[in-house]
Structures are given as C-alpha cells and as structure tokens.
PAMIFI-742208 format. One line per 5 residues: number of its first residue (from 1); their letters; for each residue x, y, z of C-alpha. Coordinates in nm, 3 decimals. Each point is the difference from the previous one (the first is absolute). Layout:
N
NUM	A	X,Y,Z | ...
//
This chain:
485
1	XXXXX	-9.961,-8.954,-17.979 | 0.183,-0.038,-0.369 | 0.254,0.290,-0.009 | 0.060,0.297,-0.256 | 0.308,-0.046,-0.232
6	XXXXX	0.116,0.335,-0.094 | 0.296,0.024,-0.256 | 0.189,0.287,0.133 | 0.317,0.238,-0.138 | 0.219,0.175,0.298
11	XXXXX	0.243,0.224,-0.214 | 0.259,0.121,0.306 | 0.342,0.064,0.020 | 0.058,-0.088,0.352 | 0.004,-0.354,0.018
16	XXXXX	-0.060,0.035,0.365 | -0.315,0.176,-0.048 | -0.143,-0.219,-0.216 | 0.058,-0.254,0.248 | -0.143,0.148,0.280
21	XXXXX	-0.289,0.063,-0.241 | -0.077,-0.390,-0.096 | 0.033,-0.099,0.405 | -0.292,0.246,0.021 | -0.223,-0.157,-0.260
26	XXXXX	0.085,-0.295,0.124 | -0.195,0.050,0.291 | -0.320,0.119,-0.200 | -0.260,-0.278,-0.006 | -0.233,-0.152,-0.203
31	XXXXX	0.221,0.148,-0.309 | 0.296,-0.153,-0.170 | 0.264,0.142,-0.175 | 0.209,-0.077,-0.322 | 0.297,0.311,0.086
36	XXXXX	0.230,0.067,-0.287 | 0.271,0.269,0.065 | 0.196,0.234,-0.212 | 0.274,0.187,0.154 | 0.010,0.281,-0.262
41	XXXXX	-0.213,0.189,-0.215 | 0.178,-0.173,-0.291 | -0.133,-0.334,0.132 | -0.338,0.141,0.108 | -0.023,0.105,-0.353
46	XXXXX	0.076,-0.353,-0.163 | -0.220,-0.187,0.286 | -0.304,0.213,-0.134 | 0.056,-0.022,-0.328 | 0.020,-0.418,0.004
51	XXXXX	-0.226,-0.059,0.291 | -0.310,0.062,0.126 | -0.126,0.089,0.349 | -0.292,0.053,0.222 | 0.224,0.324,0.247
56	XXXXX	0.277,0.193,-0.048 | 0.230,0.168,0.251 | 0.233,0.226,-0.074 | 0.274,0.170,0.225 | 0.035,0.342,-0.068
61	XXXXX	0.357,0.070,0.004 | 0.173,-0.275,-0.312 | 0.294,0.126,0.012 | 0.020,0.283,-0.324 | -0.349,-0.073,-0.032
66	XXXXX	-0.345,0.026,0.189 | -0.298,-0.143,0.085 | -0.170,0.264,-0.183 | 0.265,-0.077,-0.340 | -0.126,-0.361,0.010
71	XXXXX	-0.404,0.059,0.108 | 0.027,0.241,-0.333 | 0.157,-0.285,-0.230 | -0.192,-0.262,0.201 | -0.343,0.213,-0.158
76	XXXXX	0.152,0.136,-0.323 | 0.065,-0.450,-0.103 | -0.378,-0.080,0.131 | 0.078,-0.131,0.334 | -0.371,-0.018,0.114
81	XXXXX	0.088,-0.133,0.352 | -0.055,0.162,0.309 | 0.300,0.206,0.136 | 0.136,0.089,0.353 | 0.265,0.224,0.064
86	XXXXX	0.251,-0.070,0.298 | 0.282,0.253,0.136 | 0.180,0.075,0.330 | -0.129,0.274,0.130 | -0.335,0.219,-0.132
91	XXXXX	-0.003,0.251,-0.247 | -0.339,0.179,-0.046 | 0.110,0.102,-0.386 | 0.125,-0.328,-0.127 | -0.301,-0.151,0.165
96	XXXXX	-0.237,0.223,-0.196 | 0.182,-0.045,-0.291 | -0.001,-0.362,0.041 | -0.391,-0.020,0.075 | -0.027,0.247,-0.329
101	XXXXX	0.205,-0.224,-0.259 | -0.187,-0.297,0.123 | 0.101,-0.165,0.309 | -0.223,-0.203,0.194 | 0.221,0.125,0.314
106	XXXXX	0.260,0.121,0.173 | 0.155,-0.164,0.293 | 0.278,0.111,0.243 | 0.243,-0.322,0.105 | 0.030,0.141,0.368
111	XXXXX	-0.341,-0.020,0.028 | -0.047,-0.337,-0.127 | -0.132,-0.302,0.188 | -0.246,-0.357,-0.146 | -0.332,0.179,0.101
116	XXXXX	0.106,0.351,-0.227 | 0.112,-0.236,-0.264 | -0.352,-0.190,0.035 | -0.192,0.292,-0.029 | 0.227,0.178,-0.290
121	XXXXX	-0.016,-0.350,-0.211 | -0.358,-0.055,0.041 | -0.137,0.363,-0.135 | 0.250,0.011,-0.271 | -0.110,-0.342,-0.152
126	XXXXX	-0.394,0.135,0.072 | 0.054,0.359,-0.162 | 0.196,-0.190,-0.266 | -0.278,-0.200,-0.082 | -0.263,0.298,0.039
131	XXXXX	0.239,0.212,-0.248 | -0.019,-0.294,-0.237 | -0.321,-0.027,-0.010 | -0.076,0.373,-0.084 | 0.244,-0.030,-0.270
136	XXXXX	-0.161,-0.285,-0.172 | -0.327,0.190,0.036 | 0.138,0.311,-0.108 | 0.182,-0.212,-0.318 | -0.393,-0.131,-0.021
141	XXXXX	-0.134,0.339,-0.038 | 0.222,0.171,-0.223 | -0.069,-0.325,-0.212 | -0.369,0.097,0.007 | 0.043,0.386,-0.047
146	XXXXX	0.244,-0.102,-0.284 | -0.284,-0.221,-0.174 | -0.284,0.251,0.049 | -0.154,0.174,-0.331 | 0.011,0.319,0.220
151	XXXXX	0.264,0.221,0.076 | 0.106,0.001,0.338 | 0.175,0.314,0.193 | 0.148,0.053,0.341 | 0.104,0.347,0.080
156	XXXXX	0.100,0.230,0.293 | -0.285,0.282,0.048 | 0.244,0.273,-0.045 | 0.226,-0.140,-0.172 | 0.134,-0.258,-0.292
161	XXXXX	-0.125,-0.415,-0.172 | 0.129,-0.233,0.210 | -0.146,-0.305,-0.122 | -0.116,-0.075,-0.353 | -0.151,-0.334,-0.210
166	XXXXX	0.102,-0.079,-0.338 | -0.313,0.098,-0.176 | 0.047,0.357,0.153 | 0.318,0.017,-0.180 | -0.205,-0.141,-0.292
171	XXXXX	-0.261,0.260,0.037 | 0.218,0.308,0.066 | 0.252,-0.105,-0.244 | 0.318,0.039,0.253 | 0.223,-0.216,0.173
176	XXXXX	0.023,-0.070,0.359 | 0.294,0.219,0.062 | -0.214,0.264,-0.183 | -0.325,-0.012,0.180 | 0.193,-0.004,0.341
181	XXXXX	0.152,0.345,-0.046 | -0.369,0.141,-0.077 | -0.295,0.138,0.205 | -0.354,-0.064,-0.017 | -0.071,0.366,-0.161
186	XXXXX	0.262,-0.078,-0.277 | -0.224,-0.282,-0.164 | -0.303,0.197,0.006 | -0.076,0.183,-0.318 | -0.291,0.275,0.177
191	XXXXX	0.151,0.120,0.320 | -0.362,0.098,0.090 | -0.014,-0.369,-0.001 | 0.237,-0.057,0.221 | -0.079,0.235,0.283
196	XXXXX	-0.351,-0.114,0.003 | 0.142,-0.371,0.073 | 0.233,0.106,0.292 | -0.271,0.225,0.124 | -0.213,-0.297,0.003
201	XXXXX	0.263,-0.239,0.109 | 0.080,0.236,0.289 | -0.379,0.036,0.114 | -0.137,-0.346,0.006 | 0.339,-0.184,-0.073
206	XXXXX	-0.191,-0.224,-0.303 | -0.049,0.047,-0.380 | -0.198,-0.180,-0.195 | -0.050,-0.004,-0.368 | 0.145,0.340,-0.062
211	XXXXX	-0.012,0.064,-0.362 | 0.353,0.179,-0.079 | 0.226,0.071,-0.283 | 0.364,-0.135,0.063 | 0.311,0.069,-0.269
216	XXXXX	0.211,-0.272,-0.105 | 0.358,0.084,-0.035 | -0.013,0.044,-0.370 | -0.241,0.289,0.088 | -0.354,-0.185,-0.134
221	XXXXX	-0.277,0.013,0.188 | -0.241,-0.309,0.169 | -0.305,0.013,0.178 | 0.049,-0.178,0.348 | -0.221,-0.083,0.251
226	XXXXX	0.204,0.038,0.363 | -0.058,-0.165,0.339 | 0.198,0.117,0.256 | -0.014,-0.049,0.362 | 0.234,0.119,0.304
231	XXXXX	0.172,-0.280,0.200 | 0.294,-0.012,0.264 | 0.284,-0.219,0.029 | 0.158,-0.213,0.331 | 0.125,0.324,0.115
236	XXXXX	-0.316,0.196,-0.083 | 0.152,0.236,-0.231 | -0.308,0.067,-0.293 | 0.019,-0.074,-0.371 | -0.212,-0.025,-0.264
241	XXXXX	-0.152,-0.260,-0.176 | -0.085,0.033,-0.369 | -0.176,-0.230,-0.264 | -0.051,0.131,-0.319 | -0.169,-0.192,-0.276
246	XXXXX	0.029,0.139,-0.372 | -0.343,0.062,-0.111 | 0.050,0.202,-0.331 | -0.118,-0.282,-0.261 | -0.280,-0.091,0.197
251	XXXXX	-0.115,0.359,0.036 | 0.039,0.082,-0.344 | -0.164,-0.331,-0.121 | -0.325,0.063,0.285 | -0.009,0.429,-0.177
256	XXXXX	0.002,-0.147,-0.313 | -0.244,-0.272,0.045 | -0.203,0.273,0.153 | 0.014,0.233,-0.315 | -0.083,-0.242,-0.230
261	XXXXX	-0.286,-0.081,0.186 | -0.138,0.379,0.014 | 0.131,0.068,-0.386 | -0.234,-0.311,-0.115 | -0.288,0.121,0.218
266	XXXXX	0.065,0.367,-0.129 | 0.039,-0.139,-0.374 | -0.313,-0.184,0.049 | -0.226,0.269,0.159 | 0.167,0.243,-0.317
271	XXXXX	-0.136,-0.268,-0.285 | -0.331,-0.030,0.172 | 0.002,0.421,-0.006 | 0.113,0.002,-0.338 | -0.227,-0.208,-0.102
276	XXXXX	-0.304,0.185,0.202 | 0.104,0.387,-0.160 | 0.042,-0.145,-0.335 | -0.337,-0.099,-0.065 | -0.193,0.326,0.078
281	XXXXX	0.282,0.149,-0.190 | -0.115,-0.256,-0.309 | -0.325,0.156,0.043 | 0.118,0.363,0.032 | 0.166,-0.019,-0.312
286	XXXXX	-0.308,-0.172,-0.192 | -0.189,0.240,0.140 | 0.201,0.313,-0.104 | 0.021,-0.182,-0.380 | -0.380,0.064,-0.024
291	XXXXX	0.008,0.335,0.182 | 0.270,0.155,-0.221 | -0.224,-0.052,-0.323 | -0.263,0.237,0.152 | 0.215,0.227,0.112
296	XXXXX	-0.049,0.355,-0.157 | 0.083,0.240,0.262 | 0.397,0.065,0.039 | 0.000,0.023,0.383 | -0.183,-0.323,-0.026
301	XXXXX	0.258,-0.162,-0.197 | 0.308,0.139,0.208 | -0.193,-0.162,0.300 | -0.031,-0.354,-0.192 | 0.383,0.036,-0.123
306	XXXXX	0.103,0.086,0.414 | -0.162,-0.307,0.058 | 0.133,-0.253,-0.248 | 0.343,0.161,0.108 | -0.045,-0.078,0.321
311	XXXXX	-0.092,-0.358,-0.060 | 0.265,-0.078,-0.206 | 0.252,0.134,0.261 | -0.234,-0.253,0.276 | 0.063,-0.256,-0.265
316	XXXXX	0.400,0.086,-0.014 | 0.035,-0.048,0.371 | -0.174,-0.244,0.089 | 0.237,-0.220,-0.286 | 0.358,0.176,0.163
321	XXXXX	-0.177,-0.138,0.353 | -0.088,-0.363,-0.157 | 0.340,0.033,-0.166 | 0.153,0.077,0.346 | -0.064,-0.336,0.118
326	XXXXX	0.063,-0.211,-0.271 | 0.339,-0.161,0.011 | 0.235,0.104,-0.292 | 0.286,-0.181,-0.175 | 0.317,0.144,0.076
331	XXXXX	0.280,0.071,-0.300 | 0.338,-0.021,0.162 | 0.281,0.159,-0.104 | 0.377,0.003,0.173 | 0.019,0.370,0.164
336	XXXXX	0.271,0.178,0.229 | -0.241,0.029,0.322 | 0.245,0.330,0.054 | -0.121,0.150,-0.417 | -0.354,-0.129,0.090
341	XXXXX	-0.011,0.266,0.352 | 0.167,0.299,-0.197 | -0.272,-0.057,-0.263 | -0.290,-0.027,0.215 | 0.170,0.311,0.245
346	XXXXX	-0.017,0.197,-0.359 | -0.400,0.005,0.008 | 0.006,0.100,0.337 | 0.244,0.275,0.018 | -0.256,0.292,-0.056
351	XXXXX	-0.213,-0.126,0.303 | 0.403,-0.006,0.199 | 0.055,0.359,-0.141 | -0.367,0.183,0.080 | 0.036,-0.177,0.378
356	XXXXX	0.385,0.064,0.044 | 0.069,-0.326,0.112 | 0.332,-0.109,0.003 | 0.130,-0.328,-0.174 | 0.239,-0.237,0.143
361	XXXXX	0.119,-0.253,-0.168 | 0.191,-0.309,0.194 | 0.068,-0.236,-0.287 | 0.127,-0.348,0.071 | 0.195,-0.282,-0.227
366	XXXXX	-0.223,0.035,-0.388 | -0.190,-0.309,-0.109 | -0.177,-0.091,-0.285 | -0.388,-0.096,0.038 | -0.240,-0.207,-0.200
371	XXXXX	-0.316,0.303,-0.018 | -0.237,0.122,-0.146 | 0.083,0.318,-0.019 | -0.255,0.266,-0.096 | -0.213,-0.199,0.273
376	XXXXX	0.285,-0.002,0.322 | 0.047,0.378,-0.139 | -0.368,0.029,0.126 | 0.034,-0.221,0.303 | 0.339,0.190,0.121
381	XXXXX	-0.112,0.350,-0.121 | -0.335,-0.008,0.245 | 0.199,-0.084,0.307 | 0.228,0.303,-0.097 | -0.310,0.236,-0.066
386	XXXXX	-0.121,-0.158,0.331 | 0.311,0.107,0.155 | 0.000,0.321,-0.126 | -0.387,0.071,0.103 | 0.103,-0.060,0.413
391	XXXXX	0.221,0.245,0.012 | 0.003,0.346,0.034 | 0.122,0.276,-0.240 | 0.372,0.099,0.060 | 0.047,-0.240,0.255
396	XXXXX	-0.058,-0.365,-0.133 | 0.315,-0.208,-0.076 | -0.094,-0.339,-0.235 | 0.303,-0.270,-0.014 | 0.015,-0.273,-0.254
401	XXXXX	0.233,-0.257,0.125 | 0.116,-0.315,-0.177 | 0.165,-0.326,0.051 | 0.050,-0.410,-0.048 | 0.026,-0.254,0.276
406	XXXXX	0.006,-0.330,-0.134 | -0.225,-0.073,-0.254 | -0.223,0.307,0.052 | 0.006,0.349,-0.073 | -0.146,0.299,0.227
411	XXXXX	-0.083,0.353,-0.106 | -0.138,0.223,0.295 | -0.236,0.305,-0.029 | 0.048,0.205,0.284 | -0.153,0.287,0.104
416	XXXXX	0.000,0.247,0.283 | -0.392,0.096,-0.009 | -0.283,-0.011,0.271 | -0.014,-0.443,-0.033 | -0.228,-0.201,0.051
421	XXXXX	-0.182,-0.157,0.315 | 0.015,-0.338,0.087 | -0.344,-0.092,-0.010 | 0.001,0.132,-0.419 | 0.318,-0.179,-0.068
426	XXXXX	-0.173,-0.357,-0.045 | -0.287,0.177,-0.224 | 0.281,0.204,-0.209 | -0.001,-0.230,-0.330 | -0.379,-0.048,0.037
431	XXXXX	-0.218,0.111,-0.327 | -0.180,0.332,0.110 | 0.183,0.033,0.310 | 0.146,0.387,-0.009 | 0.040,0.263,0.256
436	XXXXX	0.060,0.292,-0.274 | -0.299,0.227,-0.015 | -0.057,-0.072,-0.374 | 0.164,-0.381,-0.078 | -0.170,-0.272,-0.096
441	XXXXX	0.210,-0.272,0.175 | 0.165,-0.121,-0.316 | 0.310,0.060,-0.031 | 0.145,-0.196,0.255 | -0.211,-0.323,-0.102
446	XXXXX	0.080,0.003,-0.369 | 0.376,0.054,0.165 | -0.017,-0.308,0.187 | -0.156,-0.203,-0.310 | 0.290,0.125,-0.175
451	XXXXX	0.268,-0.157,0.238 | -0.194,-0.304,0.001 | 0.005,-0.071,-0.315 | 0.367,0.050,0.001 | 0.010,-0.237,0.281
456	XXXXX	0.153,0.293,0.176 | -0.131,0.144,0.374 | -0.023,0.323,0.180 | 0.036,0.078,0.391 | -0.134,0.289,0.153
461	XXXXX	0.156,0.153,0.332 | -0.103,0.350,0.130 | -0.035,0.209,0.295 | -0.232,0.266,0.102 | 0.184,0.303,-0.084
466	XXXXX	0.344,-0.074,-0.102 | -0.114,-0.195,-0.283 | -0.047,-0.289,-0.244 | 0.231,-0.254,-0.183 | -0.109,-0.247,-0.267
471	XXXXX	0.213,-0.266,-0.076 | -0.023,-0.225,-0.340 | 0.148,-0.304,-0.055 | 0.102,-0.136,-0.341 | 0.115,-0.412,-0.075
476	XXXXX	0.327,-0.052,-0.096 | -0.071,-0.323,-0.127 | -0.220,0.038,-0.287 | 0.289,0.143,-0.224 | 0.256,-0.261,0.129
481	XXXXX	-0.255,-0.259,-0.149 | -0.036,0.208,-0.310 | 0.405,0.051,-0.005 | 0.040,-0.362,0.040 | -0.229,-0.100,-0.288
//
C-alpha cells in the first residue's frame, strides 16, 4: 500500500520532546512524514512564513511565548493548515481557548503514544479538508449573493444585519459598516409595514412578495417587494432571511401604462358623447330660431331664453370636457419651486383659515424648475385643496416638504385627514373617480396630465385614519440640458 507523505512543522522548545515525538510517528503506518522543527516561536514564525505544510504542532509553553501567541499569528498571516496543540499537563481553559482560536486539537505529552497520534493526525487532516471545503463553498456563495440583482439580508430576529450584498448597499445607499449597525425596522419607511412582516414571519416563518416601502439613507423612498423566510444555523440559533427586489420603476411604469389606457378609453367614450349631445343640441337651437319669431307671450319668451341658456352652458362643458383630454403645449419658464408653493398656498389660504388648519412648512435646498406655471399652480393647488378637504376643522395639520436627491426634486403634500383605503388608491388619478359627495373626479386626473406633461410623477401613500401623503417628483435634468445649451 503507497504511503501518505505529510509535510509536518513541530515548533518545541524541548529538544527532547520533540524527539520522543518523531519516534512516535515513526511507528504510525501507512503514512510518511517530512518533520521540520523549530525550537522557538521566532523560528516557528520564519518556518511558516517560507514554507508550507500539511500539520502543525505547537508546544504550548515557547519560552516568553505560547502556543496560543503563535496559533493567533499562525491565523492572523493565513496559515490555512490544520493545527494541534501539545502541552504537559491539561488545562481545561487553554484547551477551550485553543479549540476557540482555531485549533484542530489539543494534546497532553504524558498521554501520548503512536495509536493517539494516529487518531489525532487522521481527523485533523479530514476536518481540515471538510473546513476547506465549506470555505470554498461559502467564498462560492457570497460570489453568487454578491452578483445577484437582488438585495440580499441576513439578520438576527431580535436583533441587528449581519450579512449584506453589494447591491443592498446599492439600494439602501449605505455602506457595509452602516447597514451592520441597523435593524430591520430602521429601513422600513411605514412601521405598520413592518409589524405586519414579523407578524407574518413569526406565524408561518415565510414571506412572499410583500409589497413594502423601505428608506434609503438619504431619506427617499422605494417601493420593494420583500421575501423573507426564517432559517437556523449549525448551532440552531434562528435568523432571518431577506430578499428584497426594488420594484418602484416597474410599478410606476405598469400605473402609468394602466392610466393611459383608461384616460384613452375615457377620452374616447367623452368624443363619442360629445358628439351624441351635440347634435340634438344642433336641433334644439334650430328649433328655438323658428320658435322665437312666434313668440308673443313674455312668459313664453323667458321659457325659450331659459332654454337657449341652458344649451349654451351644455355646449360650454361639453368643450372644457373635450378640452380636458386634449394634450396641451407646455410654455416653460425657470421658477423657484419654493416662490411657485407660496404662490399657489396664497389661493388657498382662505380655505386654511375657514378650516383652521395649521401650515407647516419643511423646506429643503431651493431649485430652479423648467414649468409651466399657471398650469403646476393648478396641478399642486388641487392636491393642497385635497389635503385640506380630509381633514377636520381645528384639527387638520397639512405639511409641504421639499428637497433634491440627485437629479430630482421632491415636494410632499401631507396631510393628517381620514386617508384613503387601499383598494381606492390605484383608482385615485382615474377620470370620474371621487369619493366627495359632490366631485366630479377631475381634479386629480387633469393633476396627473399636468405632471406628465412635465415629465414629472406623483406617489400616493395613505393610511386609514392617520392620513395621506402625496409625493411629486420633478427632473433635474431638463434645466441642466437647457443650462448647458
């Protein structure tokens, strides 16, 4: 049987120990041994940093040194051989401190004999090999996690991030000594949110597809869909495993795709109606031509003039509806977004005073827009009479909040009114879509055709009873183009 060659380091002091300790492996078949000793730690130092070798033993007492000094420096310069420990007589603490730094074992000389030796050798060259392995497959998956589009989250259930991938740094915008000082509830911008995925993580121990807002570090806000599952370690001690893809521009490209499809349907239906009431209101007004001429009696001729009043004002609204729909051009000017609130706040400051709302204003870094401005004037001042409608006299509080990360520009609405349920969120922007006893589901549409043609968007998040925020996003990069030119 062809024998093992093992390239082995003795690091001992005691010359006559490490003799004693050769006759022994000596007598250990079917291996063979390549022994290189080092009577110091100086010398065990230089032998592992110019050589390489399949075992290590070190004696524990090297002079002003240890075992434990060298097994440290042995680890800290990427000595990735296995380890054993040898001293003359037992100590339970320096043998769990040994097994805890990294040892393979720990071996008393007393006790020593070929068939210990045997044994000792041949499970710290098979856990060595086992170890190696699951480092090469853990170096394998954080390779994977680290490619993955997703973001990828390890934490404790009760406590902080343990594990992170690049594109969660990417996504949350902090760096990996950041993230692993944080808790799951700190990245969550609705902490509604998060209790309902712990609750749910706790109950069934799986998430799937949970839609959730998350905050980056620079305080903005992305739509995230979260799968998280509960999983145990070697030691069976739980953590939590998270997966959280960034959804927002595929979300807002899906609602807008949506409400284009439902404004053309509704534009269509309105021409068709249009269309339909202006012919018998032709005919009305032929009709009333004729009457009028035979008209002699007053009453009779009040009742013709109601009627041609009337028309006319069918007339005038079915054009502002047709007009509603039609696209406009847009004349841009360069405005202060921060002068453009404080003039659209003007026209609304009766409705403030008669409800005794109170106005906060958390204004951000100014910037200069390209708008049109009597039209985002309309588009900003019915989300702030929308505000001001939800809430209730004496007690409402509206907050207009502004400010720029990267090339975009937010302004917030906020209010603290009765909000809005989930299932009329996605209608919200729809034409004719109101929940006011007396609206006609306008406002909000011609809002959002506004924005567009500004290339700008709007977010809504509310909650049942605490209220609603709207959230408007402005380009940056249409007056660096502009500025550049």
């Amino acid at each position: 049987m062809q024998k093992d060659t093992i390239r082995l380091l003795i690091v001992d002091d005691d010359e006559d120990d490490f003799f004693l300790t050769s006759d022994y492996l000596k007598d250990i078949r079917n291996k063979t041994f390549v022994i290189t000793w080092a009577g110091s730690f100086t010398e065990g130092i230089d032998q592992l940093t110019h050589a390489k070798f399949d075992l290590c033993f070190f004696d524990f007492l090297l002079g002003a040194k240890t075992g434990i000094d060298l097994l440290k420096a042995a680890i800290q310069s990427g000595v990735s051989c296995p380890i054993v420990l040898l001293t003359g007589k037992g100590d339970q603490q320096v043998d769990v401190e040994a097994m805890r730094l990294g040892a393979m074992d720990y071996l008393v000389k007393s006790e020593l004999d070929s068939e210990k030796l045997d044994r000792c050798i041949r499970y710290a060259l098979e856990r060595s090999i086992v170890l190696q392995r699951l480092r090469e497959s853990e170096t394998r998956l954080r390779g994977i996690f680290g490619q993955l589009k997703d973001a990828v989250l390890l934490k404790w259930p009760k406590g902080l991030i343990f594990y992170n991938n690049n594109t969660a740094l990417d996504l949350l915008g902090y760096t990996e000594s950041e993230i692993l000082r944080l808790c799951s509830q700190d990245l969550f911008a609705i902490p509604a949110q998060h209790a309902m995925y712990i609750q749910a993580l706790e109950e069934k121990g799986l998430v799937e597809n949970l839609e959730v807002w998350l905050v980056r570090k620079s305080g903005e806000r992305v739509l995230c869909s979260l799968h998280a599952s509960k999983q145990n370690d070697s030691e069976g001690s739980g953590y939590y495993l998270l997966v959280i893809q960034d959804i927002t521009a595929r979300k807002k490209v899906e609602r807008d795709k949506l409400l284009a499809e439902k404004s053309a349907s509704t534009a269509r239906l309105v021409r068709t109606l249009a269309h339909e009431v202006r012919n018998p209101l032709t005919n009305i007004h032929l009709s009333l031509d004729q009457l009028e001429a035979d008209l002699q009696d007053d009453d009779q001729r009040l009742f013709a003039d109601i009627i041609r009043r009337n028309s006319k004002r069918i007339n005038v609204l079915i054009s502002e509806l047709l007009n509603s729909f039609k696209p406009q051009e847009a004349i841009l000017r360069r405005i202060s977004i921060h002068d453009l609130l404080e003039q659209t706040l003007s026209e609304a400051e009766d409705r403030l005073s008669l409800k005794k709302i109170r106005l906060i204003k958390n204004y951000g870094e100014d910037c200069l827009l390209l708008l049109d401005e009597p039209k985002i004037k309309i588009a900003l001042l019915n989300l702030i009479i929308n505000a001001i409608e939800a809430m209730e006299e004496s007690k409402g509080e509206l907050t207009l909040s502004t400010y720029t990360v990267a090339t975009s520009c937010y302004v917030e609405v906020q209010d603290n009114g009765s909000g809005i349920s989930p299932e009329n969120i996605n209608r919200l922007f729809e034409p004719y879509f109101t929940s006011k006893m007396n609206g006609l589901g306008l406002g909000l549409a011609a809002t959002l055709t506004i924005l567009q043609s500004h290339r700008a968007t709007v977010e809504v998040e509310s909650e049942v009873g605490k209220g609603t925020t709207f959230t408007v996003t402005f380009p940056l990069g249409e007056l660096k183009q502009v500025q550049e030119n």
